[in-house]
C-alpha positions in Angstrom: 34.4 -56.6 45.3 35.1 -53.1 43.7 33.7 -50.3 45.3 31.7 -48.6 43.3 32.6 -44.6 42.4 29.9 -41.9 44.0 26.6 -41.3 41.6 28.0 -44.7 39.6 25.7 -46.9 41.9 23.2 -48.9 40.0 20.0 -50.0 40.5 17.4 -52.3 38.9 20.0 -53.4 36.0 17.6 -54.4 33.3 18.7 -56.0 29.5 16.1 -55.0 27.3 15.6 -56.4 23.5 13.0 -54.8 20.9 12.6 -56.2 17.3 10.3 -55.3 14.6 10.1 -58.2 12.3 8.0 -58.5 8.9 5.2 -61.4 9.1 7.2 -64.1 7.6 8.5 -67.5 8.7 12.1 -66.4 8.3 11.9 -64.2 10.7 10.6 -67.0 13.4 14.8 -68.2 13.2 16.0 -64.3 13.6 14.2 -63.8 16.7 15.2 -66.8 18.6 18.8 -66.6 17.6 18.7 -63.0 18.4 17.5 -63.3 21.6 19.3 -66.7 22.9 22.8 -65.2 21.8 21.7 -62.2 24.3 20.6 -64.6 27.0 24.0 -67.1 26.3 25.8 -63.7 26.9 24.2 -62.8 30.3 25.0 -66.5 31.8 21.3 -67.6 31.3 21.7 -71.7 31.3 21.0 -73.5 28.4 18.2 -75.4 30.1 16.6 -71.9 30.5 17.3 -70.7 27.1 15.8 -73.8 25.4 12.9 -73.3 27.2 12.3 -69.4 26.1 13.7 -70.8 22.6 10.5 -72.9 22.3 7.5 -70.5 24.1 9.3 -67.7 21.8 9.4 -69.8 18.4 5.5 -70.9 19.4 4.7 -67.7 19.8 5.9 -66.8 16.5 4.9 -68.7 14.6 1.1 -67.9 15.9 1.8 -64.4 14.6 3.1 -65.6 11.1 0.3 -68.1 11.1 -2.4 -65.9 12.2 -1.5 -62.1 11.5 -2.7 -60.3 8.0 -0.7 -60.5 4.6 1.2 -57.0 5.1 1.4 -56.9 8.9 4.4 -56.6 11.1 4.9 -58.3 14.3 7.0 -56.7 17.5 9.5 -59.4 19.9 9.9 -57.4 23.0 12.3 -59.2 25.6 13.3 -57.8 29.0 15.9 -59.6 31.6 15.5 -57.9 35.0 15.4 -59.5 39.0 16.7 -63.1 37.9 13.7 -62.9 35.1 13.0 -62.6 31.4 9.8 -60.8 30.2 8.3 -61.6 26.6 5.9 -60.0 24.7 5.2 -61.1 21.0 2.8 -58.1 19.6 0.9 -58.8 16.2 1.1 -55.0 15.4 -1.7 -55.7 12.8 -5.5 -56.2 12.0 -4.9 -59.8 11.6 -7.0 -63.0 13.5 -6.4 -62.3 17.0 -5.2 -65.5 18.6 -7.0 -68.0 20.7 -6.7 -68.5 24.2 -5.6 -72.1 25.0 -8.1 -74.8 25.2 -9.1 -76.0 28.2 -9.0 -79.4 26.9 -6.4 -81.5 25.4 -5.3 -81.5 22.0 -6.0 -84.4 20.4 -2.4 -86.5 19.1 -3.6 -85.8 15.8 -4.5 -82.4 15.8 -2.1 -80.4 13.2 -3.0 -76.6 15.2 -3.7 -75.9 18.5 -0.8 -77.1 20.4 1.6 -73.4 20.6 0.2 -71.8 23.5 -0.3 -75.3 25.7 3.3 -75.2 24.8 4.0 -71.6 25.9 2.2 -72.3 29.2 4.3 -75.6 30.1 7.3 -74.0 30.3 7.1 -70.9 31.0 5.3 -68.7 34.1 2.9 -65.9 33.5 1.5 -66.3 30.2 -1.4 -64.9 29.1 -3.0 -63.0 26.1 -4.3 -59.5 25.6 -6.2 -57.8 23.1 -6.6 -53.9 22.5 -6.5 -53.6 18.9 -3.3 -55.6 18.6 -3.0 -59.3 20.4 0.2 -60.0 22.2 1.3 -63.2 24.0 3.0 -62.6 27.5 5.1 -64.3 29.0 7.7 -64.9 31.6 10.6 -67.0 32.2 12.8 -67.7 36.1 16.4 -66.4 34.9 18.6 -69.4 36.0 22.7 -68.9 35.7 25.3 -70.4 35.1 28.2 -69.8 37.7 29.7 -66.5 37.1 27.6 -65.6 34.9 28.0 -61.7 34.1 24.1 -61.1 33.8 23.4 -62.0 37.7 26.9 -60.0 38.5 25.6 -57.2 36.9 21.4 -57.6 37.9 22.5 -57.9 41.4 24.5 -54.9 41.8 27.8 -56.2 41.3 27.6 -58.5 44.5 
């Protein structure tokens, strides 16, 4: 283990990703890919990353689905103590979302299923509503062995 230099000590590494996307499908892709290559680059297992891959592309696509014509939406992901943090904001006046139902979805349903899907597999999600709705979320950081992301988030131990 290197010794680290005097006033060079760290504490509470955190990886922190901000995007300000337009309200459009394409830009469902962009954020996923954006954020899994960060997450790939940390160590963060691909079991993991699939799993924020999903809640993240749900989440979304709820914005795109549901936010006004001209509105913007905001991806806001933070890795810190073995844990990613996600917060999709619809920055607009669109719908605000739904909270999930309480009762299943029926097979056929075509809408409804996103944040049931969110909630499955990830820990921590809820919604709030100011204004602006965003979807929260939270993921357990697991790594792969080496992986510089838990290095680094654990103080170089």
């Amino acid at each position: 283990m290197t010794t680290p230099k005097p006033g060079w000590e760290v504490e509470d590494v955190e990886f922190k990703v901000v995007l300000f996307l337009p309200r459009d499908a394409a830009s469902v892709p962009i954020s996923r890919q954006v954020l899994d290559g960060c997450l790939e680059t940390l160590g963060v297992t691909a079991d993991t990353r699939t799993d924020i891959a999903l809640a993240l592309t749900e989440a979304c696509a709820n914005v795109v689905l549901h936010a006004g014509a001209a509105d913007e939406y905001e991806v806001m992901a933070l890795a810190s103590d073995d844990r990613c943090v996600i917060e999709v904001v619809n920055t607009g006046n669109g719908a605000a979302m739904m909270p999930p139902p309480t009762d299943p979805v029926p097979l056929t349903a075509e809408h409804g299923r996103g944040l049931k899907i969110i909630d499955a597999v990830t820990d921590n999600m809820r919604l709030t509503g100011n204004g602006m709705t965003t979807v929260h979320f939270e993921k357990a950081l697991e790594w792969v062995p080496g992986a510089p992301g838990e290095h680094l988030s654990h103080g170089g131990q």
